[in-house]
N, CA, C and O atoms as a printed pandas DataFrame, in Angstrom:
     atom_number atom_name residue_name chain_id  residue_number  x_coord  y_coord  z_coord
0              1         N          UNK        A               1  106.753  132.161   84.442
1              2        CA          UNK        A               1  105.351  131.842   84.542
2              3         C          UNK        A               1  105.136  130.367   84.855
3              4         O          UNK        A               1  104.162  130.078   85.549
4              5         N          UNK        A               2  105.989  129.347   84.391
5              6        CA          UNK        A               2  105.676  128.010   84.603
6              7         C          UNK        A               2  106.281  127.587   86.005
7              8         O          UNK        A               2  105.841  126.618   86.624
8              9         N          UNK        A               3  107.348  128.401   86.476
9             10        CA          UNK        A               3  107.657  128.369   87.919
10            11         C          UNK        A               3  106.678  128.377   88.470
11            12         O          UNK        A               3  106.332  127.420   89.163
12            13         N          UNK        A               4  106.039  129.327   88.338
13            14        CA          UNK        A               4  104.711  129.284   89.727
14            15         C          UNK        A               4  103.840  128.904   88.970
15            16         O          UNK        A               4  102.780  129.445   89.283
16            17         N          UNK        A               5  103.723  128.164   88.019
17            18        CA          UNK        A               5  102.343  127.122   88.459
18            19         C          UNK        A               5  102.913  125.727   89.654
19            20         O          UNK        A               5  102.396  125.266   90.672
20            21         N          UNK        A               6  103.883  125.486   89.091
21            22        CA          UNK        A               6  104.808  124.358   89.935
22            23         C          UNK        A               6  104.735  124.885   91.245
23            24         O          UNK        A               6  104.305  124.045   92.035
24            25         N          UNK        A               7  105.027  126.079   91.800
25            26        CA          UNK        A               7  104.868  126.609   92.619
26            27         C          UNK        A               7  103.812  126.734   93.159
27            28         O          UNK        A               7  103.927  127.164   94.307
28            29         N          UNK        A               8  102.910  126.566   92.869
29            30        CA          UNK        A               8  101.044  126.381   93.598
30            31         C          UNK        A               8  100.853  125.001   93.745
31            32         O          UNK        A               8  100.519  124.529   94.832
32            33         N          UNK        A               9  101.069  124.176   92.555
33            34        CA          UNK        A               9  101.114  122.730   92.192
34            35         C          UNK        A               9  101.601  122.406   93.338
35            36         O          UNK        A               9  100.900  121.825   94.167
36            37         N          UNK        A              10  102.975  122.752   93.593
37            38        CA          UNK        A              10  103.324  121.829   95.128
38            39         C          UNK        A              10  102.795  122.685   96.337
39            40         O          UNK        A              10  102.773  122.115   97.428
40            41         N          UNK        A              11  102.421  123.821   96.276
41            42        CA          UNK        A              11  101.513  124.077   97.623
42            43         C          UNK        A              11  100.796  123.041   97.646
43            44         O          UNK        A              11  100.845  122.109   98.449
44            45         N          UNK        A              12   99.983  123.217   96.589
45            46        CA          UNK        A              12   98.218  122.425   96.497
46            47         C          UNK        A              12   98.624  120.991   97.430
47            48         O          UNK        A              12   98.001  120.379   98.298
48            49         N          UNK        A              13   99.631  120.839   96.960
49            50        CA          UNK        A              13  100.077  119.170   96.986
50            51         C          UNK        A              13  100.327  118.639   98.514
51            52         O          UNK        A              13  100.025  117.557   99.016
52            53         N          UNK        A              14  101.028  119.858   99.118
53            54        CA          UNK        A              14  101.597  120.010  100.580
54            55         C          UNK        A              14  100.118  120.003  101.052
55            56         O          UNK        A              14   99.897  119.401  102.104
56            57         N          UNK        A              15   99.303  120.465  100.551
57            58        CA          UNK        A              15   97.897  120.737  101.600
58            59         C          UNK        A              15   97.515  119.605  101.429
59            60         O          UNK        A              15   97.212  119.040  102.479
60            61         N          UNK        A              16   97.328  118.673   99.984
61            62        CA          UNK        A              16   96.389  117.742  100.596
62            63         C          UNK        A              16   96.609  116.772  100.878
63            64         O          UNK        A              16   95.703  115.966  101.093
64            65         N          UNK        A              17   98.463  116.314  101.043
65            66        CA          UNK        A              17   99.059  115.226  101.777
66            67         C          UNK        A              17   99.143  115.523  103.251
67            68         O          UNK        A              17   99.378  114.582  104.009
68            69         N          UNK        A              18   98.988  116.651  103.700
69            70        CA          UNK        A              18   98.282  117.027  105.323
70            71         C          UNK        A              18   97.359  116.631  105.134
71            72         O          UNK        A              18   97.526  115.442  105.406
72            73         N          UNK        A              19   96.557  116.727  104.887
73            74        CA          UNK        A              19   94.977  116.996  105.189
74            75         C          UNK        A              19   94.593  115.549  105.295
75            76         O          UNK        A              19   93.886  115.159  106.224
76            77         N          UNK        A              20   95.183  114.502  104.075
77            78        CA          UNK        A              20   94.937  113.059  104.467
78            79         C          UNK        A              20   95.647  111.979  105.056
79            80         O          UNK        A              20   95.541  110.767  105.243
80            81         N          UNK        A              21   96.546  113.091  105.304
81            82        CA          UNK        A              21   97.015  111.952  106.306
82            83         C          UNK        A              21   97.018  111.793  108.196
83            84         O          UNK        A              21   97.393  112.651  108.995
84            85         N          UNK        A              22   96.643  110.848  108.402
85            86        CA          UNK        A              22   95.987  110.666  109.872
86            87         C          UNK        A              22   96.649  109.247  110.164
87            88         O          UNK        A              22   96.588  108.090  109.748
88            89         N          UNK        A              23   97.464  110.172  111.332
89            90        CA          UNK        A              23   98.264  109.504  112.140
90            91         C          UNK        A              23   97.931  108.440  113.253
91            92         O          UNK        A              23   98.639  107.749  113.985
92            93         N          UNK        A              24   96.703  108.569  113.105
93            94        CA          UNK        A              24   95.563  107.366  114.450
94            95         C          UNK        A              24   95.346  106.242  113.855
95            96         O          UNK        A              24   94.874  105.366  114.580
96            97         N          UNK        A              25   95.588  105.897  112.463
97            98        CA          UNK        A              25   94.826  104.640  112.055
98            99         C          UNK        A              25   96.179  104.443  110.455
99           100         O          UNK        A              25   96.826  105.300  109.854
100          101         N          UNK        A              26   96.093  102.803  110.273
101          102        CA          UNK        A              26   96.957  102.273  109.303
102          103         C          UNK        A              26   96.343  102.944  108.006
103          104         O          UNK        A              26   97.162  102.734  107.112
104          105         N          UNK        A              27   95.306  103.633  107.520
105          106        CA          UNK        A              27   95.063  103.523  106.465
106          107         C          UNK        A              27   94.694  105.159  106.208
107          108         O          UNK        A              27   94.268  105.833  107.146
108          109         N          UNK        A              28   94.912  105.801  104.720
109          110        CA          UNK        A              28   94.440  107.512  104.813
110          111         C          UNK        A              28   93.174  107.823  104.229
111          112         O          UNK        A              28   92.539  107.333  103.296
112          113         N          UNK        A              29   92.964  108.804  105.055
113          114        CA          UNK        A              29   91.536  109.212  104.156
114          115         C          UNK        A              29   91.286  110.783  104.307
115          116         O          UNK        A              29   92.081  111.497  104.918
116          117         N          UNK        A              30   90.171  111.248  103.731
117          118        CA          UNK        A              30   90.156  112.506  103.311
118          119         C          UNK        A              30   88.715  112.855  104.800
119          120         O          UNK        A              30   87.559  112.435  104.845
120          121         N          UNK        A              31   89.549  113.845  105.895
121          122        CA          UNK        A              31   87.951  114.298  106.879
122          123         C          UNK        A              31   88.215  113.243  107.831
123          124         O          UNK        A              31   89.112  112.406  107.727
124          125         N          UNK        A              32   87.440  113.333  108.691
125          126        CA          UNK        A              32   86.663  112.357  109.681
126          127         C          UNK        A              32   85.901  111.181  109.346
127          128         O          UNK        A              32   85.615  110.186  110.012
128          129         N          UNK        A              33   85.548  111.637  107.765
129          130        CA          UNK        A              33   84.304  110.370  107.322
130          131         C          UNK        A              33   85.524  109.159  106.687
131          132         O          UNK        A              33   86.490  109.277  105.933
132          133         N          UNK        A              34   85.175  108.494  107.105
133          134        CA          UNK        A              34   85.989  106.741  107.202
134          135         C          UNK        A              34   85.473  106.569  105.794
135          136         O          UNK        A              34   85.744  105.424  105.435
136          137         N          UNK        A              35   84.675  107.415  104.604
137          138        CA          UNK        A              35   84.088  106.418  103.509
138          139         C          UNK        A              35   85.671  105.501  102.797
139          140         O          UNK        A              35   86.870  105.775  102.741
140          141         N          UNK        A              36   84.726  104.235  102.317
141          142        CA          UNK        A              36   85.415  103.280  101.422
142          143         C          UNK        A              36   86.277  103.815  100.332
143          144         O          UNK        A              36   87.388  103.454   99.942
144          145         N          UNK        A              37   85.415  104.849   99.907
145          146        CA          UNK        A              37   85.940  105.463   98.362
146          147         C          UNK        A              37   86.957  106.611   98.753
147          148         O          UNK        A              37   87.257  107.319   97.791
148          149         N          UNK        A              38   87.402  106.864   99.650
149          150        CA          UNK        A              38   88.474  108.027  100.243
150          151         C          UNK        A              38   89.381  107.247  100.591
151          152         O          UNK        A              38   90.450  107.839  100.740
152          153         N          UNK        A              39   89.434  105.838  100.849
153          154        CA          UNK        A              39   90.491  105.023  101.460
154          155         C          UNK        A              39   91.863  104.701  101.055
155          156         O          UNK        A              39   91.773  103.575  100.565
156          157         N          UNK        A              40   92.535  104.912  101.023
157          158        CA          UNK        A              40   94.088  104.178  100.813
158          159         C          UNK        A              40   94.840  103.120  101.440
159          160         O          UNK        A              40   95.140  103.489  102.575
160          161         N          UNK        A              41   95.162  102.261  101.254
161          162        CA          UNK        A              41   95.968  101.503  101.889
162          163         C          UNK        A              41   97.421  101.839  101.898
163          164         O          UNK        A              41   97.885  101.763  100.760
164          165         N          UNK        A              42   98.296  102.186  102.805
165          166        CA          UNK        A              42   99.415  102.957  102.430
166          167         C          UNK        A              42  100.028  103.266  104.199
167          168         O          UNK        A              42   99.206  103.286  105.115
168          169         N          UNK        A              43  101.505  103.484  104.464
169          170        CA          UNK        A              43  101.747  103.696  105.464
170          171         C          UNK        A              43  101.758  104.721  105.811
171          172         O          UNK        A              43  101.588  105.579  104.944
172          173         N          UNK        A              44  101.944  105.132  107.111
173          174        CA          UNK        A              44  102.208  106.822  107.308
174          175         C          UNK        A              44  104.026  107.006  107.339
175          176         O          UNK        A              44  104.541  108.103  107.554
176          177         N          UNK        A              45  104.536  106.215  107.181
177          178        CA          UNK        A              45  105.920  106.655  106.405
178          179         C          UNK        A              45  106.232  107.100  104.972
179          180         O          UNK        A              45  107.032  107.926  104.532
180          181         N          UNK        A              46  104.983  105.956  104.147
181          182        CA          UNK        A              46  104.998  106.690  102.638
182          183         C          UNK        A              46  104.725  107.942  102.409
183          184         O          UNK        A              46  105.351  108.638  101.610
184          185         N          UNK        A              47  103.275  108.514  103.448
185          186        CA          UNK        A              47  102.868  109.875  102.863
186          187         C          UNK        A              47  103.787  110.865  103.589
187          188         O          UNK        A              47  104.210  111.804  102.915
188          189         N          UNK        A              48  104.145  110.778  104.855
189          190        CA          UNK        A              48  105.375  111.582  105.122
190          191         C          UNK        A              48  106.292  111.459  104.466
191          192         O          UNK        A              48  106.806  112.577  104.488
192          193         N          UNK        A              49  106.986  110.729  103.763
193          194        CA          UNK        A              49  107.630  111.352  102.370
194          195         C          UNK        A              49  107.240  111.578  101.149
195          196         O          UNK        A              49  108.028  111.909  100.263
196          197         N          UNK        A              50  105.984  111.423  100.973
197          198        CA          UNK        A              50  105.741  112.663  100.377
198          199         C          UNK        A              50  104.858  114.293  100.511
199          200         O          UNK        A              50  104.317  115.156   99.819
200          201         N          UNK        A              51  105.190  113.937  101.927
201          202        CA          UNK        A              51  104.939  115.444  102.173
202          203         C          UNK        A              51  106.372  115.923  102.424
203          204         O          UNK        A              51  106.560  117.058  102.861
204          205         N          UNK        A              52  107.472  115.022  102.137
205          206        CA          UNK        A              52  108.356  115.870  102.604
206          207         C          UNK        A              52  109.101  116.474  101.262
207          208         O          UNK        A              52  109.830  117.458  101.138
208          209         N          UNK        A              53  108.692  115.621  100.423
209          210        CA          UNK        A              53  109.209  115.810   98.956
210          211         C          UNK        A              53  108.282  117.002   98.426
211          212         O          UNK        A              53  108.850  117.693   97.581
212          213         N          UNK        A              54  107.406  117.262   98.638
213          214        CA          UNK        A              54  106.583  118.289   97.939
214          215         C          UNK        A              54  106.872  119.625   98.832
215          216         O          UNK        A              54  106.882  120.600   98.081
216          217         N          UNK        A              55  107.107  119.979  100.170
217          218        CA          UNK        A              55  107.890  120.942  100.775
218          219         C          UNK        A              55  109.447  120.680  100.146
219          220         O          UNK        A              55  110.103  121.701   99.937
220          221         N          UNK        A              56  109.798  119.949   99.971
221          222        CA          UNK        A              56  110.926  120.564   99.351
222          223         C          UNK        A              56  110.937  121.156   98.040
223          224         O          UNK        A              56  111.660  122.105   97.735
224          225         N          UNK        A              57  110.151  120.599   97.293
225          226        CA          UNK        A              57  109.706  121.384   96.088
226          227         C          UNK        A              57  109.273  123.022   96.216
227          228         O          UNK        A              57  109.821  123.950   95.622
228          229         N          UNK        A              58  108.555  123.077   96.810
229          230        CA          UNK        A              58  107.911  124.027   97.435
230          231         C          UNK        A              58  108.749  125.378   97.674
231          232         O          UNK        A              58  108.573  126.568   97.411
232          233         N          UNK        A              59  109.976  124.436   98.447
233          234        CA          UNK        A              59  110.805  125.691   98.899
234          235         C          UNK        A              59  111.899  126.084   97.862
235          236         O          UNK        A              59  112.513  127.148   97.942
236          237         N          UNK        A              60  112.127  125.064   96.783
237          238        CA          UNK        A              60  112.975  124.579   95.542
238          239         C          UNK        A              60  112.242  126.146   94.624
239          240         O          UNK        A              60  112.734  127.254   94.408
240          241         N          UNK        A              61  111.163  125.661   94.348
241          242        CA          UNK        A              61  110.126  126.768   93.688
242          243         C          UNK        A              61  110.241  128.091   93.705
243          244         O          UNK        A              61  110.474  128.931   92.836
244          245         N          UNK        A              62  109.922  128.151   95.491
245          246        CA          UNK        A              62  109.947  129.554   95.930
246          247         C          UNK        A              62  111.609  130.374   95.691
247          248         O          UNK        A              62  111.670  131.604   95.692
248          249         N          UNK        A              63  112.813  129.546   95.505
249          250        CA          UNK        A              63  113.645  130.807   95.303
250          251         C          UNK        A              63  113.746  130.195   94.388
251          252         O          UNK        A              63  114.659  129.426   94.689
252          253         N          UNK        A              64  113.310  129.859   92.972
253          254        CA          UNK        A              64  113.330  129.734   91.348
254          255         C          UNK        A              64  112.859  131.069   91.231
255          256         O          UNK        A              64  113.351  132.032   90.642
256          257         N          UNK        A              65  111.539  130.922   92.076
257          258        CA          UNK        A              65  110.346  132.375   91.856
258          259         C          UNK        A              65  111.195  133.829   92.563
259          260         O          UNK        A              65  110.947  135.006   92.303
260          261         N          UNK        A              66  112.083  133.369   93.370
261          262        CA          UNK        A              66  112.469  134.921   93.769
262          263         C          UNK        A              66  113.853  135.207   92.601
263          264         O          UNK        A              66  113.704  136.219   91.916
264          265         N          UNK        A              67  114.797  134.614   92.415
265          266        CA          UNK        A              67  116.043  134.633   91.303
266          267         C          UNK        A              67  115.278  134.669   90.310
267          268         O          UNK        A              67  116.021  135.329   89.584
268          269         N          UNK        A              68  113.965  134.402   89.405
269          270        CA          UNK        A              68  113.984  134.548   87.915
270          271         C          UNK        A              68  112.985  135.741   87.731
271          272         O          UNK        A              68  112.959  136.250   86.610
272          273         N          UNK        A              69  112.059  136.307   88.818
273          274        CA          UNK        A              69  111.426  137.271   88.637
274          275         C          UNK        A              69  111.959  138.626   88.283
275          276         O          UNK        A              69  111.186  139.570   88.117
């Protein structure tokens, strides 16, 4: 049971290190809207690893979830 919360946990996680990260500009944010309060200062090498760390989790998860079920 605690496998797959971890197992959603790093879906969730994979979605929303896509979702903010945007490869057109030095800085991430959440959408199209540029607001201040969505902003990060941060590279797009940092969040590509951690989108790469949370797919690996992900896939880490998924055969925890297929071997312990």
């Amino acid at each position: 049971m605690i496998i797959k919360f971890f197992w959603y946990l790093s879906s969730f996680c994979v979605i929303v290190f896509v979702l903010i990260s945007n490869p057109k500009s030095n800085t991430l944010s959440l959408g199209s809207n540029e607001s201040k309060s969505f902003s990060f200062r941060s590279s797009q090498a940092d969040i590509q690893k951690l989108i790469a760390c949370a797919v690996f989790f992900f896939f880490v998860f998924t055969l925890l979830c297929l071997f312990f079920s």
